[in-house]
C-alpha positions, 0 to 999 in steps of 0.5 A: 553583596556585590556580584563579582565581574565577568565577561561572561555575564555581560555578554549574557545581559546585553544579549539579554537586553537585545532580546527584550527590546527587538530581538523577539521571534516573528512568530509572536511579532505577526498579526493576531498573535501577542505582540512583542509589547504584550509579551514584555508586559506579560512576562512582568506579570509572571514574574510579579505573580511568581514573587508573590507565590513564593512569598506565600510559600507555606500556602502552597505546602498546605496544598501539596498533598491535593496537586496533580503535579508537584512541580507546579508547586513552589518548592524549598529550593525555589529563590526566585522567579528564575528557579521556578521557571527554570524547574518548570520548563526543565519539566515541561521539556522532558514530558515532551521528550518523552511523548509519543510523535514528540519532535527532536527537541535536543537543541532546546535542551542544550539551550535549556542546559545553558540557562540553567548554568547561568542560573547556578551562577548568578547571585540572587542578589543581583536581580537585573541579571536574574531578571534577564535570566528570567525572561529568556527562560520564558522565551525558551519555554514558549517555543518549547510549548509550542513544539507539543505534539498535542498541538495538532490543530492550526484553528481554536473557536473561541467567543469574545464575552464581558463578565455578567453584570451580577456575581451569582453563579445563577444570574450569570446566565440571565439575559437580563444580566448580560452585557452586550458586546462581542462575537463569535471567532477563529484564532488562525495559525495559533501557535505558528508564526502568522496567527490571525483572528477571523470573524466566523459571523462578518457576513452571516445573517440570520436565515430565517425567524424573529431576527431574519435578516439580522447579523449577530455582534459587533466583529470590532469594538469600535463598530458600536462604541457609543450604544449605552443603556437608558434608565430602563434597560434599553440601548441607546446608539447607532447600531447599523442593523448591527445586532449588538448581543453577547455571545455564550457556550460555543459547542463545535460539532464532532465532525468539526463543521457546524457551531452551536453557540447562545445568543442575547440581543441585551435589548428590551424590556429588563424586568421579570414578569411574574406569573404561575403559569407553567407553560409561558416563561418570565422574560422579554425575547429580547433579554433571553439567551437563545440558540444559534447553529451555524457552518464554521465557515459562518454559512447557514446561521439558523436560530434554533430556540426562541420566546421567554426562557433563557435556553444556553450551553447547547452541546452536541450529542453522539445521537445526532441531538443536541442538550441544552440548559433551559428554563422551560421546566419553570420553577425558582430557586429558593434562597430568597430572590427572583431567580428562574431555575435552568435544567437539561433538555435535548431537542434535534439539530433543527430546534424541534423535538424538545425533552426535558431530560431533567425535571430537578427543581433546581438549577444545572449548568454546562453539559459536556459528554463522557467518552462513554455517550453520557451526559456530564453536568453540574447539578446543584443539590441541596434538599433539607440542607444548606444551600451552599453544599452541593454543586457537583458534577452528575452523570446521566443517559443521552435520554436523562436516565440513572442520574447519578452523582459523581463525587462530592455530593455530600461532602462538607463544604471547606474541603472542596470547591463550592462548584465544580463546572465546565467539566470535560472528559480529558482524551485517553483518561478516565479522568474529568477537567473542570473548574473550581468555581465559587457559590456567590461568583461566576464561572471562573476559579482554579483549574481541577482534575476529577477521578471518577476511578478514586473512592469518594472520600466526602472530601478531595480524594478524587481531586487534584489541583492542576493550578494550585496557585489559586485557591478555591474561590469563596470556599477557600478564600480564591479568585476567579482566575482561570475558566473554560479549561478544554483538556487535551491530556491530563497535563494540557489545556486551553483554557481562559485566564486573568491574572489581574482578577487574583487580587481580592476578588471574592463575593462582589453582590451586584458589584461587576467585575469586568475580567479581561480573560485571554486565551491561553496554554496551561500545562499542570507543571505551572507553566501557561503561554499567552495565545491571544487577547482582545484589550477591549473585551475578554475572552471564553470557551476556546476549543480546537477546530478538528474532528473529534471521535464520536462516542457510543450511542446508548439506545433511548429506554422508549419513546416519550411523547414529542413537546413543543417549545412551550413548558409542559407540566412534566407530570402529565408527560407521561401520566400512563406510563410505567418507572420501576425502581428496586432496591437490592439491600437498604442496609447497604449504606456508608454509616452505621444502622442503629442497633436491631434496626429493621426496615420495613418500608419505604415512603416516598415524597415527590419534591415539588418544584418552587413555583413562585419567586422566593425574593418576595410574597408571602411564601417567604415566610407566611407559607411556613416553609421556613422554620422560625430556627432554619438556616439558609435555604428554603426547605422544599415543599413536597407530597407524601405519595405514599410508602412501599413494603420492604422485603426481610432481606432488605428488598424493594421493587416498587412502581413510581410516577415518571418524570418526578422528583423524587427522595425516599426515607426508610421505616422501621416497624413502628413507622418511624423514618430511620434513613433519609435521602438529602437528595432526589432522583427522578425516572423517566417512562419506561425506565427501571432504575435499580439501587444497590442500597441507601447511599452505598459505598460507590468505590466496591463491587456490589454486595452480592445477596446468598438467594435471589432478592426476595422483592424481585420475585413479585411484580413491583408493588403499587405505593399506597397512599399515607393518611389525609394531609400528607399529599401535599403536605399540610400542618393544618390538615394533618397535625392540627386535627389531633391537637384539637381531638387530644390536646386542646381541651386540656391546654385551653382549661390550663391556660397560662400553665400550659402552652397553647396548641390552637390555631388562634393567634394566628401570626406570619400564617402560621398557627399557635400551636405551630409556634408552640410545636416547632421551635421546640419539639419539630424537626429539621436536622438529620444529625449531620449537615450533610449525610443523614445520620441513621436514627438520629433525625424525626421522630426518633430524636424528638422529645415530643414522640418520646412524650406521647409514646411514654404518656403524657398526662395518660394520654395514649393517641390512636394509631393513626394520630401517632402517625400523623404526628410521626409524619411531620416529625420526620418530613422537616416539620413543615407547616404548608405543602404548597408554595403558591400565594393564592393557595394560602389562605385555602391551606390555612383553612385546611383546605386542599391545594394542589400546586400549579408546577410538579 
């Protein structure tokens, strides 16, 4: 239907088309800023962007009741772009107004006042109208975005960084894997009207080390535009002394003058070299990430971390220290590829003085710090389970004590983010701002708030989706749009963005994805202002240049022994020292006991760290740690240390080696596992860590007992050891000794009838009775694919203890060989205990073999 004529609408469209074409402000025409060009185009882009959400209306109803904001949902009244940027900044404008220190901001509201007339009275047919509508809306808002009091920093760090050459959210932070370009910056004046970009590192040079004289990155494009690859990895080009490296994690410090951030050359030899060795790392230095510290004034460029492992997400801490993500505690990841595994460490501002704060066996990522003085990271946690379930965020002391998770640890994974990352402490909230990321992809996805204060649900109880336009990546079908969000309230953020990177961007293997990410203003009512973007190359991890409040320092347990930049072997740290860890109720858990069930005791693996690549060798399959049926992962090899008496009341007080990893499964009277970890924990010397339960309901106050726990009267018990084959694990030494005492005889003599439980045939390493025994009658569900369902997992659930224990053909084994058979039952049923490859034949022949990594 045609619009009815009026005077007023065409003066309104010819003030409209005199904006877009050059009436824009000299604020967004001024040097470093977006130009009038780059507004227009990103102006289209909203709009399309808008068109599109709102033609996938019913995707946003599914998620209204999980958004932290409704308005930045599209809502029923919503006909066009111009209604929802209308709603939008309406709401923008009157949180500001209602802001402390907020400026007069009544002029925008008469403008916003007309604008929102105009929008009642013109038809949504008439689309040219509506599109002008539109873009002096977005003028509007962005001068109305800029005027928030929030704003009060004139300078934002930032580093120019490409997209990792392989889509896993482990590779991403390989030096092999990064592609070279980019720098360390300043965006000046960001929101006023002269912004400009400044090189922090144009004239700095390394003072000291392997690259002594050097500068780091390239301050244009153009200063290296032909350096290319040859066929083996190494860079072709003219340089100038240029170090053309790529750039990771800037991390400013509290008095806002000195930077930490990671460096790689992108040079050198690419391949992995394979070894055991705990204490040499597996690169080139040159294909390594490593740690710089400089003035922001680009003064005094010092490298801090050197050598063979990939050491990134420096962070500083209100101890004067600074935590970090490395490689040094050695070990691979287990699903299957060449991959080295990254955890927490901490050293002082110099570089000296490294600890491992974590000995996990597998990978964390981005340290940030709590209001409180902990340290917040992401840890991926997946023991005896599928290794796409638990990439969430943990909680821990400056000195790597009481790691604990925060939410989400077990929570199915369709009903939340494959990883939480980047997780940031929100000022003036008790709340946390991460990004939703995906398993198989990067660093990047949809913008989240974590309520630590929400009762965790096994589900998005303690979430909400800041940016609802985007779906989860990977587990929900989204994109890798939005990154490195730094929270200057609950409704503001910088962070980076990509519209382009929306459409049909899931799991891409090793396909790259460039992503042309740039810095932006994002509020949780929908609204996001372009701040600055580099056409050549994206953009990552933008921070505001001012001091920040220092947290509290929470005193270090005691001192532990100084480590050089080699890795130690983390068990012998501190091989004297004393942990005790105690337990105030093991009945104290989130589901149902069994009937009449009464724990006695308490057994104790240490998880052993995966010590050679899972991407070839014979532990892939040939050292049984894999069951003919498991899905996914690789269950991790472990030790049995031993177990630990559990008191009547339902106490434990118990000494436990520091610096290991380690998970707990509660027995009944029969020595039988009734409970199990799907997780680990760890002590450090000195520490004494108490439990309130068995994964207790986190979200209540503490069950008090009527008298004081009865364990906690006595010193803490010693762990006594099980019997022989257990420590570390071993299916030759442990089970297939009772088949031969008991079983063989009468199995070989009924031959064809009965099935064969001897070592011969061996095949893929693993005996005959193994493939006999396991497939049928072994162990590795726990009832539930992410909580352990009590007395339904092990022994208890298995027809072959029910076998032995009824009578089978009279035969009554003794005590310890029921236990021995009880053991393997309970502890996934493993056949080897010991990842290395030169161990394998030993444990085939029931010999002992340690591992080379605890």
């Amino acid at each position: 239907m045609r619009t009815p004529f009026s005077y007023a609408r065409l003066a309104f469209a010819i003030s409209a088309v005199a904006l877009i074409l050059g009436g824009l402000a000299p604020a967004v025409l001024a040097e470093g800023a977006p130009s009038k060009a780059d507004l227009e185009a990103e102006w289209q882009r909203r709009h399309t962007a808008l068109a599109r959400d709102i033609a996938s209306r019913k995707t946003f109803e599914k998620v209204a009741g999980e958004t932290y904001r409704p308005e930045s949902l599209i809502l029923a009244s919503d006909r066009d772009p111009g209604d929802v940027v209308l709603r939008r900044t309406a709401a923008l404008l009157d949180h500001l107004r209602a802001m402390p220190g907020s400026p007069d901001l009544g002029p925008y509201a008469k403008r916003l006042a007309d604008l929102q007339a105009a929008g009642r009275d013109i038809d949504p047919a008439d689309t040219f109208s509506r599109y002008i509508l539109f873009v002096r809306t977005m003028q509007l808002r962005r001068e109305i975005a800029f005027a928030n009091p929030l704003l009060d920093f004139d300078r934002i760090l930032f580093v120019t960084h490409h997209r990792s050459i392989f889509n896993h959210m482990c590779d991403q932070y390989y030096g092999i894997t990064a592609q070279p370009g980019g720098g360390l910056y300043i965006l000046n004046d960001p929101f006023g009207s002269e912004p400009t970009v400044e090189n922090v590192l144009a004239d700095a040079v390394v003072q000291g080390g392997r690259l002594k004289g050097k500068t780091l990155g390239t301050d244009l494009p153009a200063k290296a535009p032909s350096l290319k690859y040859d066929g083996k990895g190494h860079l072709k080009g003219d340089t100038d002394g240029v170090g053309v490296g790529s750039f990771l994690a800037p991390d400013l410090s509290w008095d806002a003058k000195t930077v930490l951030f990671a460096y790689c050359e992108c040079d050198g030899d690419p391949n992995h070299r394979w070894h055991a060795d705990p204490r040499r790392g597996h690169w080139a230095e040159e294909r390594c990430w490593h740690i710089f510290r400089v003035g922001i004034d680009g003064s005094n460029l010092v490298q801090l971390t050197d050598g063979t492992w990939n050491d990134f997400d420096p962070c500083w801490l209100p101890n004067g220290r600074a935590v970090f993500i490395s490689e040094r505690r050695g070990g691979y990841l287990r699903c299957g590829r060449v991959c080295p595994t990254y955890t927490l460490y901490d050293m002082r501002p110099d570089g000296t003085d490294m600890r491992c704060l974590s000995p996990h066996e597998t990978n964390e990522w981005h340290p940030s710090i709590t209001h409180d003085g902990r340290i917040i990271y992401t840890r991926w946690d997946y023991i005896d389970r599928h290794g796409c379930t638990a990439h969430m965020p943990w909680i821990t002391t400056l000195d790597g004590r009481d790691s604990r998770h925060v939410h989400g640890n077990f929570a199915p994974r369709q009903t939340r983010p494959d990883m939480e990352v980047d997780v940031r402490a929100i000022p003036g909230s008790s709340r946390y701002m991460a990004t939703a990321a995906p398993h198989h992809g990067q660093a990047y996805g949809s913008i989240i708030l974590i309520d630590p204060d929400m009762e965790d649900n096994d589900g998005m109880a303690p979430v909400r989706r800041v940016t609802p336009e985007v779906a989860f990546p990977e587990s929900q079908g989204g994109a890798q749009v939005y990154g490195t969000p730094w929270p200057l309230s609950e409704d503001f953020a910088l962070c980076v963005y990509d519209a382009a990177m929306q459409p049909g961007v899931g799991r891409q293997g090793r396909k790259a994805v460039r992503g042309n990410y740039a810095l932006y203003l994002v509020d949780a009512f929908g609204n996001k202002e372009l701040l600055y973007r580099n056409p050549d190359i994206a953009c990552l991890s933008p921070i505001p240049v001012r001091p920040r409040p220092r947290p509290q320092v929470m005193p270090d347990v005691g001192a532990r022994p100084q480590l050089t930049q080699a890795a130690p072997n983390l068990g012998d740290q501190a091989k004297d020292a004393d942990a005790t860890l105690a337990v105030i109720d093991v009945y104290d858990g989130q589901k149902a006991w069994p009937e009449g069930t009464r724990i006695t005791a308490l057994r104790i693996f240490q998880v052993l760290p995966m010590s050679v690549p899972s991407g070839g060798g014979q532990h892939a399959y040939e050292t049984g740690l894999r069951l003919p049926t498991a899905r996914d992962s690789v269950n991790p090899a472990r030790r049995v240390l031993g177990t630990v008496p559990v008191a009547e009341d339902g106490s434990a007080h118990f000494r436990v080696p520091p610096g290991r990893e380690l998970f707990f499964q509660a027995l009944d009277e029969r020595g039988l596992a009734v409970q199990s970890m799907r997780s680990a924990t760890y002590l450090q010397p000195g520490e004494r860590l108490v439990c309130q339960g068995c994964h207790e309901p986190k979200h209540r106050a503490p069950s008090l007992p009527e008298a004081f726990p009865r364990a906690l009267r006595r010193k803490p018990s010693s762990i006594q050891p099980e019997v022989a084959g257990s420590n570390p694990f071993s299916y030759p030494r442990l089970v297939q000794p009772v088949l031969e005492r008991h079983c063989l005889p009468c199995h070989t003599k009924n031959a064809g009838k009965a099935p064969t439980l001897a070592r011969e045939p061996i095949k893929k390493a693993w005996y005959a009775s193994y493939h006999t025994l396991a497939p049928k009658y072994g162990f590795y569900q726990y009832g539930d694919g992410y909580r352990t369902t009590p007395g339904a997992f092990g022994a208890r659930s298995s027809k072959l203890y029910d076998m032995l224990t009824k009578g089978h053909h009279e035969l009554k084994l003794p005590a310890e060989d029921l236990r021995r058979i009880t053991l393997w039952l309970d502890t996934s049923s493993l056949f080897y205990g010991v990842y290395e490859e030169h161990t394998g034949k030993a444990q085939l022949d029931g010999q002992v073999a340690h591992p080379t990594l605890e």
